[in-house]
TORTORGU-198974 format. One record per atom (N, C-alpha, C, O, CB): atom name; residue number from 1; x, y, z; residue in one letter. Coordinates in Angstrom, 2 decimals. Glycine has a CB too. Layout:
residues N
{CA, NUM, {X, Y, Z}, a}
...
end
This chain:
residues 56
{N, 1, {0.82, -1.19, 0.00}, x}
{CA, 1, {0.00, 0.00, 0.00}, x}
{C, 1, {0.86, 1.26, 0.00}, x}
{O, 1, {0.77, 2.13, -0.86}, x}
{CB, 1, {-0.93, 0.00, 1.20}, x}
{N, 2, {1.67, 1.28, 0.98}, x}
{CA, 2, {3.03, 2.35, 0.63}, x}
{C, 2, {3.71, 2.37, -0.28}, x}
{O, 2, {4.44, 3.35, -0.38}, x}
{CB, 2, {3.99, 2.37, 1.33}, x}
{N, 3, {3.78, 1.28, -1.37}, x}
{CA, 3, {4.22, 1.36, -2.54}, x}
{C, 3, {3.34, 2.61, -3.55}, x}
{O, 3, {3.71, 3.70, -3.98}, x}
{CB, 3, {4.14, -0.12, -3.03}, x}
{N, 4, {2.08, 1.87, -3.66}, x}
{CA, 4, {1.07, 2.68, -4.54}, x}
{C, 4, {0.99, 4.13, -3.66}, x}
{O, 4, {1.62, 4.98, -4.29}, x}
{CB, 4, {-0.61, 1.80, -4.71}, x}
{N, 5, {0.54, 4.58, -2.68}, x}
{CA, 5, {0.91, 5.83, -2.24}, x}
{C, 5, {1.80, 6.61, -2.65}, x}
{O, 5, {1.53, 7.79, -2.85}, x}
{CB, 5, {1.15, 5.81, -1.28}, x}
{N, 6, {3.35, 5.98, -2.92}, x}
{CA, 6, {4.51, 6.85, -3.21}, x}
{C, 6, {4.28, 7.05, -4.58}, x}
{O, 6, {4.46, 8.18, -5.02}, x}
{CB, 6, {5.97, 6.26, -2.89}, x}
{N, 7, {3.78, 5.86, -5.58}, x}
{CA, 7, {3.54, 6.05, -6.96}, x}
{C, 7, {2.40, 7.40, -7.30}, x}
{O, 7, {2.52, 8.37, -8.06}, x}
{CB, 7, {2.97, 4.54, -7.49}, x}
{N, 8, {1.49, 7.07, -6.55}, x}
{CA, 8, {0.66, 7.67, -6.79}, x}
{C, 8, {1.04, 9.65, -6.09}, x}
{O, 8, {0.29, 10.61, -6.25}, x}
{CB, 8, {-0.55, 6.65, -6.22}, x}
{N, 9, {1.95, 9.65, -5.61}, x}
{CA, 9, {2.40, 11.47, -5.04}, x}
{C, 9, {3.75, 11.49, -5.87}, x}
{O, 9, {4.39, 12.55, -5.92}, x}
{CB, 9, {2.82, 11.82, -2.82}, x}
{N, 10, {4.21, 10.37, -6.52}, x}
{CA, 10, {4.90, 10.83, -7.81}, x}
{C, 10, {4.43, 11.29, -8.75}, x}
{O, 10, {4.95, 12.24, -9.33}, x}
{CB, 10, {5.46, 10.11, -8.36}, x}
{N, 11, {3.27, 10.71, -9.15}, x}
{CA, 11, {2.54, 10.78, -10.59}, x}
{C, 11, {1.88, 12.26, -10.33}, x}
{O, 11, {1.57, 12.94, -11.30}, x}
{CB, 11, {1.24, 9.36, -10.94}, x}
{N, 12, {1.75, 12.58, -9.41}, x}
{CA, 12, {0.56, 13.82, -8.92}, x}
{C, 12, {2.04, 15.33, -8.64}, x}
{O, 12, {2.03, 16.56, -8.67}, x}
{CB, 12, {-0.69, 13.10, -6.67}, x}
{N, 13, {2.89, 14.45, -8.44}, x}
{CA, 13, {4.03, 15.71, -8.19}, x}
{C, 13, {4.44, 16.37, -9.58}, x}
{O, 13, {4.62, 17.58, -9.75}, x}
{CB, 13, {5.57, 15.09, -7.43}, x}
{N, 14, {4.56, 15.30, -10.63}, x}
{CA, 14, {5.32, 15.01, -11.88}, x}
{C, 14, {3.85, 16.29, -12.71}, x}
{O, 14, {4.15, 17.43, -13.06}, x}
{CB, 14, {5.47, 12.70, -12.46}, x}
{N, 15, {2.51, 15.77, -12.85}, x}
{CA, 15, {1.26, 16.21, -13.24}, x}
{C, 15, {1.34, 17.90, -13.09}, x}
{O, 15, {1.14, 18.76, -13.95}, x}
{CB, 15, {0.08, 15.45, -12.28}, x}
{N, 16, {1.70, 18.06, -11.70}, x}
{CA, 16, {1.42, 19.49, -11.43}, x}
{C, 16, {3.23, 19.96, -11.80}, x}
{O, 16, {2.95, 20.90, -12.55}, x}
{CB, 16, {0.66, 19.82, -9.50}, x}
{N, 17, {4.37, 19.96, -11.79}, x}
{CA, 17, {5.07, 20.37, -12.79}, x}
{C, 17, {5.06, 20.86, -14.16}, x}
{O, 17, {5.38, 21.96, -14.62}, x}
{CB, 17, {5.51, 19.76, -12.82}, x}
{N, 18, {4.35, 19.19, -15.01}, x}
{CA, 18, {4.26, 19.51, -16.07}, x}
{C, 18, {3.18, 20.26, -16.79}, x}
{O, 18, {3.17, 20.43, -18.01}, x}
{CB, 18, {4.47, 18.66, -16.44}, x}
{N, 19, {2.42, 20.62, -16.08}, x}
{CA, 19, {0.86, 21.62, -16.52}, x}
{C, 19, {1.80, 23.10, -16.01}, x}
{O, 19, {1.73, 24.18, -16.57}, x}
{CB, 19, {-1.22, 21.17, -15.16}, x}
{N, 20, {2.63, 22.80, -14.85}, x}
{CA, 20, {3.36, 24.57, -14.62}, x}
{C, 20, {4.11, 24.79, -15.68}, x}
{O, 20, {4.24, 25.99, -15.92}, x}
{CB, 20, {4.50, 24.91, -13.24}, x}
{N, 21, {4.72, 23.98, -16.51}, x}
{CA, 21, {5.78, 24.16, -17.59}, x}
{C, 21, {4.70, 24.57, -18.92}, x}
{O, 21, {4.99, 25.42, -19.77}, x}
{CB, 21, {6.84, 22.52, -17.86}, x}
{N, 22, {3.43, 23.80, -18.88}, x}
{CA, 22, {2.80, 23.95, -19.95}, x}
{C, 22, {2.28, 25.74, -19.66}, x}
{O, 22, {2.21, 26.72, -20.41}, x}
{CB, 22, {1.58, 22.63, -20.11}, x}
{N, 23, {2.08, 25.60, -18.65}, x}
{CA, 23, {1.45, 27.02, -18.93}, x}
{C, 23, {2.25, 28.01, -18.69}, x}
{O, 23, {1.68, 29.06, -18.37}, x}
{CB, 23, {0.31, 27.34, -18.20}, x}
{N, 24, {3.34, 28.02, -18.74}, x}
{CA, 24, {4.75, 29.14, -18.58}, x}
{C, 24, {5.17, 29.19, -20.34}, x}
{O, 24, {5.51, 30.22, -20.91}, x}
{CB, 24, {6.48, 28.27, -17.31}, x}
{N, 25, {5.06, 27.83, -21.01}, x}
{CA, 25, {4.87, 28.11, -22.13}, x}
{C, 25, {3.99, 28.98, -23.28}, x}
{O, 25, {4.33, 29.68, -24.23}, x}
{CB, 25, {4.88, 27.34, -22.20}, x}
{N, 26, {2.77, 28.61, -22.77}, x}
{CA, 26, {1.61, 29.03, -23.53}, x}
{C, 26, {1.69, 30.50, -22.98}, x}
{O, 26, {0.79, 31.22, -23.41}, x}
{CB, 26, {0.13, 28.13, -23.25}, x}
{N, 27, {2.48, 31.03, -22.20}, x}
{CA, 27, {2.46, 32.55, -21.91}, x}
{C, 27, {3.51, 33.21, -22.77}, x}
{O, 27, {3.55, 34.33, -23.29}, x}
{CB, 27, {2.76, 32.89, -20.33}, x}
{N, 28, {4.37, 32.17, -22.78}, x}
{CA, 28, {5.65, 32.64, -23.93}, x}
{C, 28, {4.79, 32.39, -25.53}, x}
{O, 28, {4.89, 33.33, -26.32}, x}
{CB, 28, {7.46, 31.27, -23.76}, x}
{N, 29, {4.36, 31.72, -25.79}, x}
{CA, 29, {3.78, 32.01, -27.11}, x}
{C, 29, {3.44, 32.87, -27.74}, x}
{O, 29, {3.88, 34.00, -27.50}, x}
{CB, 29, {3.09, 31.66, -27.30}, x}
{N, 30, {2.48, 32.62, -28.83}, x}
{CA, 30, {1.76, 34.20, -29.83}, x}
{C, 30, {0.96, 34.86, -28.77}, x}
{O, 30, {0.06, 34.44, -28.05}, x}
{CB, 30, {0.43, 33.85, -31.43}, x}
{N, 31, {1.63, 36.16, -28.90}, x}
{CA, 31, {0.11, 36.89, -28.14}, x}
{C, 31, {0.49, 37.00, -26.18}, x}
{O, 31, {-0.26, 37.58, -25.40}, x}
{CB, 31, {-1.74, 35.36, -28.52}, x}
{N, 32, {1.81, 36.27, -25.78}, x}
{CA, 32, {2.38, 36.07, -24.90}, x}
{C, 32, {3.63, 36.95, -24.24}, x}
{O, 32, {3.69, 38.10, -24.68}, x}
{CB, 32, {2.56, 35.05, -25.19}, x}
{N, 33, {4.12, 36.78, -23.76}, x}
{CA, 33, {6.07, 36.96, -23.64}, x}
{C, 33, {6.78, 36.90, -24.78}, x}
{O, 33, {7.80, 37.58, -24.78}, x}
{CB, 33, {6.91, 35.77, -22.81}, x}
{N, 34, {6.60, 36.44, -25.48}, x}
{CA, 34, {7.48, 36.25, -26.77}, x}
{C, 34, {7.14, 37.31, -27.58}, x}
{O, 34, {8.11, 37.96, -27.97}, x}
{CB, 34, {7.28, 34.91, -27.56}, x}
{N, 35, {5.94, 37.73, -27.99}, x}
{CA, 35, {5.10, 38.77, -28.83}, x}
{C, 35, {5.49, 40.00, -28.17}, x}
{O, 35, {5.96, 40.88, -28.89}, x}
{CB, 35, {3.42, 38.56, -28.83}, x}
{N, 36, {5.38, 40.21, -26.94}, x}
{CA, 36, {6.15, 41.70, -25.80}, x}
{C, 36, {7.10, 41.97, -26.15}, x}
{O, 36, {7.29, 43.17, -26.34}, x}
{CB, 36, {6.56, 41.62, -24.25}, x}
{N, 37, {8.53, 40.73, -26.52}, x}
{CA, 37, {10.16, 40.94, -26.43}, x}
{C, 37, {9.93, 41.14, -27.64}, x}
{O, 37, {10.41, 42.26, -27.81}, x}
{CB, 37, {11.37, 39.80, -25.93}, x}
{N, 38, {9.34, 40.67, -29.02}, x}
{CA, 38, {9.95, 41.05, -29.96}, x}
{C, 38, {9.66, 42.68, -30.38}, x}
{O, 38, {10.30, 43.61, -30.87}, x}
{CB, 38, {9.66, 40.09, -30.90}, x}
{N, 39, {8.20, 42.39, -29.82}, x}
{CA, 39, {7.50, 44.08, -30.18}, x}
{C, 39, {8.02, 45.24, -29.36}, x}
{O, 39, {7.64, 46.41, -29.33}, x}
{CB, 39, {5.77, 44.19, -29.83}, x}
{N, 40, {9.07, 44.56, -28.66}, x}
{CA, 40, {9.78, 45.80, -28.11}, x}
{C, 40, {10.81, 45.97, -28.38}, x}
{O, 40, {11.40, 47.04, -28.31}, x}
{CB, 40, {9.88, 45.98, -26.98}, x}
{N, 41, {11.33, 44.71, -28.82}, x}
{CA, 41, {12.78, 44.10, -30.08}, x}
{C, 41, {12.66, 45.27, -30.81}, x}
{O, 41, {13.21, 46.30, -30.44}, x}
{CB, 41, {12.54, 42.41, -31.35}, x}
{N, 42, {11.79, 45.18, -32.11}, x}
{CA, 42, {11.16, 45.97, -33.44}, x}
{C, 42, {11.42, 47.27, -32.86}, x}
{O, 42, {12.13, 48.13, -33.39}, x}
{CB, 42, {9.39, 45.69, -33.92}, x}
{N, 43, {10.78, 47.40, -31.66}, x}
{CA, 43, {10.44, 49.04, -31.05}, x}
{C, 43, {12.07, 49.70, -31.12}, x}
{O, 43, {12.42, 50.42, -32.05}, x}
{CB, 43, {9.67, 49.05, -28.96}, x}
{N, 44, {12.50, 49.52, -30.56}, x}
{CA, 44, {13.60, 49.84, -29.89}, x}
{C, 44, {14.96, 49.94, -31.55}, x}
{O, 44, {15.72, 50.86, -31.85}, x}
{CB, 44, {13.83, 48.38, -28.43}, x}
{N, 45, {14.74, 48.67, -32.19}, x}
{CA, 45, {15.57, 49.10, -33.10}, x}
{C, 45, {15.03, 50.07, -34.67}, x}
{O, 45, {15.72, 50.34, -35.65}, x}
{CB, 45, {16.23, 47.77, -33.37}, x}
{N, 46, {13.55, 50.42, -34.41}, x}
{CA, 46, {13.46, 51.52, -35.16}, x}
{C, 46, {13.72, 52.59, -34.58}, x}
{O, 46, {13.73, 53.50, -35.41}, x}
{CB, 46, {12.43, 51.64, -35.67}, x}
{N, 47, {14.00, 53.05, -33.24}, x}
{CA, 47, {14.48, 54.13, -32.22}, x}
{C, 47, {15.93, 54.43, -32.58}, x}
{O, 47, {16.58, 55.48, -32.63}, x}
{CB, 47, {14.37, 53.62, -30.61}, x}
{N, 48, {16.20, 53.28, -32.78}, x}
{CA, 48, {17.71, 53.56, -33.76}, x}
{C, 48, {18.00, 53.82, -34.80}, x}
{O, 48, {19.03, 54.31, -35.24}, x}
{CB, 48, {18.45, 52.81, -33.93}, x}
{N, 49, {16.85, 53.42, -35.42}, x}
{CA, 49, {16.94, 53.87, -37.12}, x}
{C, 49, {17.30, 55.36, -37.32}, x}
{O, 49, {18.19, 55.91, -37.97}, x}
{CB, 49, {15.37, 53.67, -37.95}, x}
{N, 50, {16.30, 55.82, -36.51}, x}
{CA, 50, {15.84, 57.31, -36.72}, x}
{C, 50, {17.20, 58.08, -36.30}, x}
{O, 50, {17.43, 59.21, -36.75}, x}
{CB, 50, {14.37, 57.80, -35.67}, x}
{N, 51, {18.24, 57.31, -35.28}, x}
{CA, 51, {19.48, 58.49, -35.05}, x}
{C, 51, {20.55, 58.22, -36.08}, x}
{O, 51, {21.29, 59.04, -36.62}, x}
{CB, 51, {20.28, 58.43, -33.43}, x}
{N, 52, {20.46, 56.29, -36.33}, x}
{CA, 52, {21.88, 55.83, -37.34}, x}
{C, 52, {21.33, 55.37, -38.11}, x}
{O, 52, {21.17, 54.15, -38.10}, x}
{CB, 52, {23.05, 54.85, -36.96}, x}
{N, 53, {20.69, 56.34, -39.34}, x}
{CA, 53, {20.49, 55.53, -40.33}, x}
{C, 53, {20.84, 54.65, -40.82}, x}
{O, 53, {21.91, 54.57, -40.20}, x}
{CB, 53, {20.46, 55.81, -40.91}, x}
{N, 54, {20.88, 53.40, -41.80}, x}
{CA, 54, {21.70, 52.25, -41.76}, x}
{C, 54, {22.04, 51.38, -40.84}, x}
{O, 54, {22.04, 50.20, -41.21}, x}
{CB, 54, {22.58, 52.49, -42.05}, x}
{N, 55, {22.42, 51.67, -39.42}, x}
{CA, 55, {22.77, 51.03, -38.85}, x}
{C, 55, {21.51, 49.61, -38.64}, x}
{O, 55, {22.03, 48.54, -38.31}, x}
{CB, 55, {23.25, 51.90, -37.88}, x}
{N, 56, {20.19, 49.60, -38.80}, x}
{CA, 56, {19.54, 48.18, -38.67}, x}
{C, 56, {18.88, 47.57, -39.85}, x}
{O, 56, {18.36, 46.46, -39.76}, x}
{CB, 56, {18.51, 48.20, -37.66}, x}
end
């Protein structure tokens, strides 16, 4: 019975990890974290355009 107990608060430890990873992902996706860094990526190096032309 202490066998299946330990299996079973592995499987449940492992579960709630991998749904935290899933949804740290799905925040980095489209429309996420990823969409912020680049659109501030873009931002920032047309801010440069405008002093060094050429330079991006």
């Amino acid at each position: 019975m202490s066998r299946l107990n330990k299996i079973d608060h592995i499987i449940n430890t492992e579960t709630k990890a991998i749904s935290q990873c899933a949804s740290q992902m799905a925040k980095w996706g489209v429309g996420g974290r990823k969409r912020l860094l680049h659109v501030a990526r873009e931002r920032a190096a047309n801010e440069v355009q405008m002093y060094l032309p050429g330079m991006v």
